[in-house]
C-alpha positions as CSV (number, residue, x, y, z in Angstrom):
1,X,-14.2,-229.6,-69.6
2,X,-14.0,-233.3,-69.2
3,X,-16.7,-235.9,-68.7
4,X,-16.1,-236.2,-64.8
5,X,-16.3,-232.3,-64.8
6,X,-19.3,-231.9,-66.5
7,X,-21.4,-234.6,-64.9
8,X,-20.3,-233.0,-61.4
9,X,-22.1,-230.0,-62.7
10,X,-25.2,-231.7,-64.0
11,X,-25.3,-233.2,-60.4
12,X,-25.6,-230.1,-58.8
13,X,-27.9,-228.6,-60.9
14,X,-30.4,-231.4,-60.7
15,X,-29.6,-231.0,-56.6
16,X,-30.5,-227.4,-56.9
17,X,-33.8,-227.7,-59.0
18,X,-34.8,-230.5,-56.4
19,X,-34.7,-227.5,-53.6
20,X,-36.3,-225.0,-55.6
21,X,-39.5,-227.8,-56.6
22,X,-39.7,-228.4,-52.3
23,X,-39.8,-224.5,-51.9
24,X,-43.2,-224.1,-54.5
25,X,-44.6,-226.4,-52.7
26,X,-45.4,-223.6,-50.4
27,X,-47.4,-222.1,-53.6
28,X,-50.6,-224.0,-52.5
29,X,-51.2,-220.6,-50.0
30,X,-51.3,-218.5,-52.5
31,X,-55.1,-217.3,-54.0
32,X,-56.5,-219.0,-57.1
33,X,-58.6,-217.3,-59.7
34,X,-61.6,-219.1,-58.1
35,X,-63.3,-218.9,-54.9
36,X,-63.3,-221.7,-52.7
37,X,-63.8,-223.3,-49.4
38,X,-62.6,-226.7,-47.5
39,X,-62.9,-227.4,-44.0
40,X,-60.9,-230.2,-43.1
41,X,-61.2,-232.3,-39.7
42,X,-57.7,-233.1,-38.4
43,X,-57.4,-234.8,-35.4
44,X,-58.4,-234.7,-31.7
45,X,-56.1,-232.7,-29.2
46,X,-55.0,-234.3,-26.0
47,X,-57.5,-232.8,-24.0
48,X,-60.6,-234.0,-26.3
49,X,-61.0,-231.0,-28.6
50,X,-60.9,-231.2,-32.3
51,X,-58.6,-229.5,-34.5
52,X,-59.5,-228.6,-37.9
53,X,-58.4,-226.8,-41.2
54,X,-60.1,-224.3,-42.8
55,X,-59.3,-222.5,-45.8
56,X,-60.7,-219.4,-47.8
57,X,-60.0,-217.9,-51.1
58,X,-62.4,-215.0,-52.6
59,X,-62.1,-211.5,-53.4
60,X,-59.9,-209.2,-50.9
61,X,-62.4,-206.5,-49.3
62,X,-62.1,-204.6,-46.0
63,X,-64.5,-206.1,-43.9
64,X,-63.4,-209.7,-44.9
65,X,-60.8,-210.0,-41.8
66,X,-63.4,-208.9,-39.2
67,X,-66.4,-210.9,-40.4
68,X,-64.1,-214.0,-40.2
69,X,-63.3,-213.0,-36.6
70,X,-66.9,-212.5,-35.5
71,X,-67.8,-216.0,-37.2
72,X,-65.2,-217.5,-35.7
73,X,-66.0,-216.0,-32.2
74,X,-69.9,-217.0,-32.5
75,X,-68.7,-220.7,-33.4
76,X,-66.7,-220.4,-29.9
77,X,-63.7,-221.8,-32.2
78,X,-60.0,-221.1,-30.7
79,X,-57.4,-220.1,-33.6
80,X,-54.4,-221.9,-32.9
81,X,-53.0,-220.9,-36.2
82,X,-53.5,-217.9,-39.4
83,X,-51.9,-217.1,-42.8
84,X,-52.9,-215.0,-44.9
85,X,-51.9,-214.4,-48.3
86,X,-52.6,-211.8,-50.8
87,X,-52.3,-211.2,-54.5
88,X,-53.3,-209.2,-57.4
89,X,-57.0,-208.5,-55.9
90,X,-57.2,-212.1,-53.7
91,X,-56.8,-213.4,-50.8
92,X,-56.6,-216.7,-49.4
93,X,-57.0,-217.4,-45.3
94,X,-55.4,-220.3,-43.9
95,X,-56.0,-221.4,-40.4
96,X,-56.2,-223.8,-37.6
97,X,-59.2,-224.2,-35.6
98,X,-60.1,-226.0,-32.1
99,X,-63.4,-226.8,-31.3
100,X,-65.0,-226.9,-27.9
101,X,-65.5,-230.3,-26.8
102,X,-69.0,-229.8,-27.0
103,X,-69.8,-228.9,-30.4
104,X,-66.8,-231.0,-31.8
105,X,-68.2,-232.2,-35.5
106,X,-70.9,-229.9,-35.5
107,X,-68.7,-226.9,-35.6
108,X,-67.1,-228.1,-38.9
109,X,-70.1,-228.1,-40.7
110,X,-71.5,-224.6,-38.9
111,X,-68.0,-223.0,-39.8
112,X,-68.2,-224.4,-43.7
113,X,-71.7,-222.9,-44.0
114,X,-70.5,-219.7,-42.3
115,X,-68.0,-219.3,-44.6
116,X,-69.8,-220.2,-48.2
117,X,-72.6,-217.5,-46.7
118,X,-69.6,-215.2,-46.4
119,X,-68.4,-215.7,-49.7
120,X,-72.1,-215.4,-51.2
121,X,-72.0,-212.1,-49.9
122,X,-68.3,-211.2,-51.5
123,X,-70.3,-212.3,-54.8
124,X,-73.8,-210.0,-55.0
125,X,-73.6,-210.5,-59.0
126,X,-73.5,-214.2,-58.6
């Protein structure tokens, strides 16, 4: 192949591992090794409610699902958004909160000591 030829391919090759870097980007939802926490305040929605982001990574166990619901409901915290994502044992919860306009900055700090108490409980040996 010629010069022109072979440059051509390098192009597209370079074009193709630039897709393929964007797509593991999407990685950062899998579960680590380690257990973590971060709530994360976002922004106000139009109607004076804040949004937030709160993440979760421990140990997958049965109950986990339902006690995040039932902290979540005794918060009074609307889920605008969930993902979930599982592997080899772990799991990692992803979602988007609304506060009540009420208990706007307060609920970030109830929901992060909700969840580490949660997580404590995941870890009895700890």
């Amino acid at each position: 192949t010629d010069k022109a030829s072979l440059l051509a391919k390098v192009v597209q090759r370079v074009k193709e591992l630039k897709e393929q870097a964007l797509e593991t980007t999407e990685l950062d939802n899998l579960p680590s090794e380690t257990d973590e926490i971060t709530v994360l305040s976002c922004d106000y929605s139009g109607d004076g409610r804040l949004i937030f982001k709160a993440s979760l990574c421990c140990e997958d166990r049965s109950d986990l699902l339902p006690e995040l619901i039932d902290i979540l409901k005794s918060l009074h915290l609307k889920t605008l958004k969930a993902e979930m994502a599982t592997l080899g044992g772990r799991i990692r919860n992803v979602f988007i909160v609304a506060a009540d306009k009420d208990h706007s900055i307060e609920s970030v700090h109830f929901l992060q000591n909700a969840l580490k108490s949660l997580l404590e409980r995941s870890n009895p040996s700890d």
